[in-house]
ZADO-1210 file (C-alpha; in nm, 4 decimals, padded with zeros to 6 digits):
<atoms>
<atom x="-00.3268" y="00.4304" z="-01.7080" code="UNK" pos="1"/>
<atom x="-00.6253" y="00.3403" z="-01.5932" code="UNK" pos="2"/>
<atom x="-00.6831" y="-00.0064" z="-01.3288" code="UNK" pos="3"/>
<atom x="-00.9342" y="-00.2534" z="-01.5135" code="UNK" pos="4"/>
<atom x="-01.0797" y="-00.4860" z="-01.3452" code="UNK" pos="5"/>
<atom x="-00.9295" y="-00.8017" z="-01.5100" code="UNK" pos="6"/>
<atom x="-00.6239" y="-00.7785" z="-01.2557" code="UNK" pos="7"/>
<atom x="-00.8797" y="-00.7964" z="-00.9716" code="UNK" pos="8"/>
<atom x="-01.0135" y="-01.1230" z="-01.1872" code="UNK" pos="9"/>
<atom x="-00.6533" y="-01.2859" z="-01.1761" code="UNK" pos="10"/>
<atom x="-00.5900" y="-01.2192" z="-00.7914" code="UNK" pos="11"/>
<atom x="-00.9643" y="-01.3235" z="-00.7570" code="UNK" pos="12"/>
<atom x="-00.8971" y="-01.6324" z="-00.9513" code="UNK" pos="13"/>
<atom x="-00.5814" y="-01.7110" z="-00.7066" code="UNK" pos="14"/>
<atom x="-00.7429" y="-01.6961" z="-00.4028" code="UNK" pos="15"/>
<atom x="-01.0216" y="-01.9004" z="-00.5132" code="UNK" pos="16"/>
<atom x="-00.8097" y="-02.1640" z="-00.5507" code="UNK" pos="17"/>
<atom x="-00.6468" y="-02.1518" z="-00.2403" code="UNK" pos="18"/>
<atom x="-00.9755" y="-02.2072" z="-00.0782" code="UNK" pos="19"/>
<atom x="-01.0324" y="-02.4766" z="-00.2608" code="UNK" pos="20"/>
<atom x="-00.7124" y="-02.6579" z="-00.0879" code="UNK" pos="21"/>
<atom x="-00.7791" y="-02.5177" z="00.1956" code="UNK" pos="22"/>
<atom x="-01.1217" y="-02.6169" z="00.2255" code="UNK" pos="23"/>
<atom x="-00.9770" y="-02.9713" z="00.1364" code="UNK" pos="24"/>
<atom x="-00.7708" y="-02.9875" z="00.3623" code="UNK" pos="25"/>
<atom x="-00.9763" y="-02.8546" z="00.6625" code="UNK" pos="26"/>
<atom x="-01.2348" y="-03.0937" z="00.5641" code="UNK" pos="27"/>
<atom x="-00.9174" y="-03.3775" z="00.5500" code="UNK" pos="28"/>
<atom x="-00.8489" y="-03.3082" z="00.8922" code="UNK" pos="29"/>
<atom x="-01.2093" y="-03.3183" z="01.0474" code="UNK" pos="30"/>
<atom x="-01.2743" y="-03.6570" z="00.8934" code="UNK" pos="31"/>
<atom x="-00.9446" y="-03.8148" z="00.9999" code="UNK" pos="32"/>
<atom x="-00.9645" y="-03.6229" z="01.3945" code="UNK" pos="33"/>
<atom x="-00.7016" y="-03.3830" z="01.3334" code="UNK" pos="34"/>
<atom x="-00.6494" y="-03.0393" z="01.4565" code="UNK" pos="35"/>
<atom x="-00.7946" y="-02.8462" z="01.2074" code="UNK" pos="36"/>
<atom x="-00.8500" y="-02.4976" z="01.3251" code="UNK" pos="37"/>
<atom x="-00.5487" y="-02.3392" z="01.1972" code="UNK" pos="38"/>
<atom x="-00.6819" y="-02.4861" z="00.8078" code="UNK" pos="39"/>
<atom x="-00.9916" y="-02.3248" z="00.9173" code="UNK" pos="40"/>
<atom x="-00.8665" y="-01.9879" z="00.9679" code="UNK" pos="41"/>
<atom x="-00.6775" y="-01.9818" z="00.7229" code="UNK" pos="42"/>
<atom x="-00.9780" y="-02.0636" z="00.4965" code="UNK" pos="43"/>
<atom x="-01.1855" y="-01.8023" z="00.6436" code="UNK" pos="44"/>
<atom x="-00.9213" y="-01.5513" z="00.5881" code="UNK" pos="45"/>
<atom x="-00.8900" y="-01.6242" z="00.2657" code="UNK" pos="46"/>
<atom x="-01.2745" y="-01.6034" z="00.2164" code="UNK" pos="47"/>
<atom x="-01.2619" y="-01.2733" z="00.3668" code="UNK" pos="48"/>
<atom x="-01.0011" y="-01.1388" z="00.0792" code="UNK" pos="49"/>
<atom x="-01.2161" y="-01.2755" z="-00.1692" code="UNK" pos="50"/>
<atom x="-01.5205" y="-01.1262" z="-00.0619" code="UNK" pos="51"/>
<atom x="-01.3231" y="-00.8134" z="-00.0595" code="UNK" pos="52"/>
<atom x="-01.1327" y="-00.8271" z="-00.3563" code="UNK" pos="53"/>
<atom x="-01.5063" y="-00.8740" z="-00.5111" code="UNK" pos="54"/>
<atom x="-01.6452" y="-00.5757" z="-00.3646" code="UNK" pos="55"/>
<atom x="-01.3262" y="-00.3582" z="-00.4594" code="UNK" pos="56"/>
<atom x="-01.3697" y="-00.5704" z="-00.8401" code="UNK" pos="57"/>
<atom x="-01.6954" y="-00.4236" z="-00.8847" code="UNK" pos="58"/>
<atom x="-01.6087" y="-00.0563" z="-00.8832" code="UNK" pos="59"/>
<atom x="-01.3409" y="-00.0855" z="-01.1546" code="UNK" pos="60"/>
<atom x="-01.4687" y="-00.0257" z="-01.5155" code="UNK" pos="61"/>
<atom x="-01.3870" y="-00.3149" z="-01.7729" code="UNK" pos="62"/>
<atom x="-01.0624" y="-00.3425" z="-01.9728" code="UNK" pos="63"/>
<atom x="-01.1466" y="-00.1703" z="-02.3109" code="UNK" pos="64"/>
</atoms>
């Protein structure tokens, strides 16, 4: 069986959401004079998997 790249899309899609909140959330805590680093690198992690997961999407042919 061959990996398509549509399961990339769905892990893709999940992670994109998560920085969403998280980037919510980080920006929550500046305005309101929280800590906020841990938010932030959690965010940056997770942009870091996307930006990976992207460059791993690309190389997989699409689902026929």
């Amino acid at each position: 069986m061959e990996r398509s790249g549509e399961d990339f899309d769905i892990i893709i899609g999940f992670l994109g959401f998560w920085a969403v909140v998280l980037l919510a959330v980080t920006v929550w805590m500046e305005v309101t004079a929280q800590p906020a680093l841990g938010w932030a690198l959690g965010l940056l992690a997770t942009l870091v998997a996307i930006y990976g997961m992207v460059r791993l999407r690309r190389r997989l042919p699409a689902r026929k």
